[in-house]
C-alpha positions as CSV (number, residue, x, y, z in Angstrom):
1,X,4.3,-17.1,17.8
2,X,1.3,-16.6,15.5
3,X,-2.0,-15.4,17.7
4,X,-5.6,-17.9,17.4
5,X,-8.3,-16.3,16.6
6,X,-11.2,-17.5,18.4
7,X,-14.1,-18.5,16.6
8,X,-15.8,-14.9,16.9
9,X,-12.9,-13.2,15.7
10,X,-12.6,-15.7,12.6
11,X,-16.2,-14.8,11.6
12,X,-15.9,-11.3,11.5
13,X,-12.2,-11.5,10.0
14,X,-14.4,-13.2,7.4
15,X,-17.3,-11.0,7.1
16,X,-14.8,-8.2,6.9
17,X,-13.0,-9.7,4.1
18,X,-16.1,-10.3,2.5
19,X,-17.4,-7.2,2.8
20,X,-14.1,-5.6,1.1
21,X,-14.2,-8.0,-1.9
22,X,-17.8,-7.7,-2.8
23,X,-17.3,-4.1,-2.4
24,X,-14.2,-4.1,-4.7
25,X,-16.0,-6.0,-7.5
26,X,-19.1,-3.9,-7.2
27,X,-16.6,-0.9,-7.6
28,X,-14.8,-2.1,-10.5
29,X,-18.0,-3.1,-12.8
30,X,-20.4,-0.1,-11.5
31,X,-17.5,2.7,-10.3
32,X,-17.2,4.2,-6.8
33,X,-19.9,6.9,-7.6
34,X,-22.4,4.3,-8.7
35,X,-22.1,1.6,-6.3
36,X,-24.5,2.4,-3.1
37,X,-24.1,0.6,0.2
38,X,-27.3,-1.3,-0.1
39,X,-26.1,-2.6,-3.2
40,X,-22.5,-4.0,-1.2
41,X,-25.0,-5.1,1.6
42,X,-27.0,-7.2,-1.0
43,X,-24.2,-8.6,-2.8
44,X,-22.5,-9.7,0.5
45,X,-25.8,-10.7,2.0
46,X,-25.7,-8.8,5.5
47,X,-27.6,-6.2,6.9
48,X,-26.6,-2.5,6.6
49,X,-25.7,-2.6,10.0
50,X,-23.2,-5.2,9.4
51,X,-21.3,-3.5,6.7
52,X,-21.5,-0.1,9.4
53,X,-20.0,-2.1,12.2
54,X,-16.4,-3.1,10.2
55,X,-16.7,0.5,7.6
56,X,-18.0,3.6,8.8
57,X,-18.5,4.8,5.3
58,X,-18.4,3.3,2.1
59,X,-15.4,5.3,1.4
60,X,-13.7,3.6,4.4
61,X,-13.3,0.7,2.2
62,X,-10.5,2.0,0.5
63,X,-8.9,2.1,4.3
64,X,-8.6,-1.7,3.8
65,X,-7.2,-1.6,0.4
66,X,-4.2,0.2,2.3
67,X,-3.8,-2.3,5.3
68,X,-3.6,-4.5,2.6
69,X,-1.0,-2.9,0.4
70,X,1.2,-2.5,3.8
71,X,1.0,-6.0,4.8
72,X,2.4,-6.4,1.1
73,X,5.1,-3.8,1.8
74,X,6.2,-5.2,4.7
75,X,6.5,-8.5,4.5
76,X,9.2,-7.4,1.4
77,X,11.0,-5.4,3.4
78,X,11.7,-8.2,6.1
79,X,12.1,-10.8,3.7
80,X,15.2,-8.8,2.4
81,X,16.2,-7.4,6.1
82,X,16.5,-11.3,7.1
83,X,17.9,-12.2,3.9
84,X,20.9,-9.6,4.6
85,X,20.4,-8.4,0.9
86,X,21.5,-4.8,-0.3
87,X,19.3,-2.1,1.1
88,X,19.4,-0.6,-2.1
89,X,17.8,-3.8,-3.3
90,X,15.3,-4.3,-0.1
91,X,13.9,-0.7,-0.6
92,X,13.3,-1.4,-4.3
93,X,11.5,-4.9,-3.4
94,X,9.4,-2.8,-0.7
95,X,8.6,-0.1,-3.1
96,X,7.5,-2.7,-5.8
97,X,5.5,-5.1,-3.5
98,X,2.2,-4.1,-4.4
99,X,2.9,-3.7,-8.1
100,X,1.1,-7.0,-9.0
101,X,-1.8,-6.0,-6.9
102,X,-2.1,-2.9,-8.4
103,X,-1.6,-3.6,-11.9
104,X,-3.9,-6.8,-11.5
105,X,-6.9,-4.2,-9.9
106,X,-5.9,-1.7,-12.3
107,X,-9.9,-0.4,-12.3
108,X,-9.5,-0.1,-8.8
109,X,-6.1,1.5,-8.3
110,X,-7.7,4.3,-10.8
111,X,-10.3,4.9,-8.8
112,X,-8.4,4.9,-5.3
113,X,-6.2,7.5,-6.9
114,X,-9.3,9.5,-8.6
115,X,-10.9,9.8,-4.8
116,X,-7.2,11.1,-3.6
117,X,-7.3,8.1,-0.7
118,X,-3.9,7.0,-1.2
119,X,-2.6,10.7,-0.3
120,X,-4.3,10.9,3.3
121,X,-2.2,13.1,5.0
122,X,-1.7,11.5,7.9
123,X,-3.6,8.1,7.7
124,X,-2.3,5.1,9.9
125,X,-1.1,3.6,7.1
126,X,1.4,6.3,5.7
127,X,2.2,6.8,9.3
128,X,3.7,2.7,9.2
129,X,4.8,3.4,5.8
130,X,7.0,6.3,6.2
131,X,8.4,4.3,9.8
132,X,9.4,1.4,7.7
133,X,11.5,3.5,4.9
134,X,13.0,5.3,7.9
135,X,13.8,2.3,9.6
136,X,15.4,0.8,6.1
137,X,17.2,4.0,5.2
138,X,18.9,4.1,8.8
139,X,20.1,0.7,8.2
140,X,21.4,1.4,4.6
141,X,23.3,4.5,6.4
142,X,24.7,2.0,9.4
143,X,26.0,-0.7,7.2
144,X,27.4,2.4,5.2
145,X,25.1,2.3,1.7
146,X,23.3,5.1,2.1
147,X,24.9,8.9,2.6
148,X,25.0,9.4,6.6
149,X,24.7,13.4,6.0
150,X,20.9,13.5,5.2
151,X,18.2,12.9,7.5
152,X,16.4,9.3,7.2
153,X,13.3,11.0,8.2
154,X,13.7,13.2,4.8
155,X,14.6,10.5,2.6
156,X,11.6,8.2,4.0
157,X,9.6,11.0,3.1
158,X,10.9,11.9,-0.5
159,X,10.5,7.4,-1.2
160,X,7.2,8.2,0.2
161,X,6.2,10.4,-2.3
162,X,8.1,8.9,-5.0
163,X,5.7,5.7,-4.4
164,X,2.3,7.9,-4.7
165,X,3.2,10.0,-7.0
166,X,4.3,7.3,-9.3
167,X,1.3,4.9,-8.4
168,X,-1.1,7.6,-9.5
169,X,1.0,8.4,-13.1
170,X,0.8,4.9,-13.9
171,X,-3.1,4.7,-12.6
172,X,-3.7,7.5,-15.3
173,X,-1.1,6.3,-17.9
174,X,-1.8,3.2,-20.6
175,X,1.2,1.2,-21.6
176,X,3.1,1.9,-18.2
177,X,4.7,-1.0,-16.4
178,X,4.5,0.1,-12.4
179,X,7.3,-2.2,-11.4
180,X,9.5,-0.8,-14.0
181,X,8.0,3.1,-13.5
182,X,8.7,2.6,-9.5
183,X,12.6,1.3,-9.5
184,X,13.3,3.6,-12.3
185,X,12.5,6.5,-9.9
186,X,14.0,4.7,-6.9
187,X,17.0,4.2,-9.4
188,X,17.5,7.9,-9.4
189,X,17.1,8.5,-5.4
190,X,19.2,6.2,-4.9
191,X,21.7,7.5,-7.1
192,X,21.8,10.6,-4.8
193,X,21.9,8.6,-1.6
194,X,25.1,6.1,-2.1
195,X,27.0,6.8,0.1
196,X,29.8,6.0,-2.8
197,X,30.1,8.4,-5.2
């Protein structure tokens, strides 16, 4: 059952949100580098304060852009898991989820990439991330898709990588479709996973 948000928790959902938006625009006509706080604090209309009680730094932004991009990831993933698709299919979905947001934001996905945020090492965020392929992989081995012999843990982390590493080549790459970029990796992973040969 969904939670209410009281009415305190609804405004400062909303300033949050606000905050990250204005910031985002702000970043995408001036740049990170040239984009100062007071400008963000202006454009939203809040006090410094305000924008230090919900980001710590203006870099901390970029934190949000990742809740964001997990929600995306998954929702995919159990949308296909209730759906009973292929987990070959469901890991593809979850892979691509953020595909449209990325290539929509394109100035921002470059710049996320540029300032190395989507490679934290060990950022709540990946931590969900790599949890989620783990829990997908160990389903695709149970239901008998996926090779039982490797570790799920080191095939989460190899999809993982797959996913930065080919978010950042398309970031830096004109006339590169991410969607079609990310399952053509998967593609190959999943080549070596089957369980069939």
């Amino acid at each position: 059952m969904p939670t209410t948000l009281t009415r305190t928790q609804k405004r400062q959902k909303e300033t949050k949100e606000r905050i990250f938006r204005v910031a985002m625009d702000l970043f995408t006509e001036n740049g990170f580098d040239n984009t100062t706080v007071a400008e963000i604090t202006e454009a939203a209309d809040i006090g410094k304060g305000t924008f230090f009680t919900y980001f710590p730094t203006k870099e901390a932004v970029f934190k949000q852009l990742g809740e964001i991009t997990m929600e995306m990831i998954a929702a995919a993933a159990e949308e296909g898991m209730e759906a009973k698709q292929p987990i070959a299919l469901v890991l593809k979905n979850t892979l691509t989820a953020s595909a449209e947001w990325y290539e929509a934001n394109r100035p921002i996905a470059q710049q996320m990439v540029r300032l190395n945020f989507s490679t934290e090492p060990d950022s709540p965020n990946k931590r969900k991330f790599l949890e989620l392929l783990t829990r997908l992989i160990l389903a695709g081995q149970e239901s008998g898709e996926l090779n039982r012999e490797v570790k799920a843990q080191d095939s989460a982390l190899v999809f993982a990588a797959i996913y930065f590493t080919v978010v950042s080549y398309w970031s830096l790459t004109e006339g590169v479709s991410l969607r079609e970029k990310m399952n053509t990796s998967v593609d190959v992973v999943l080549k070596g996973l089957s369980a069939r040969s």
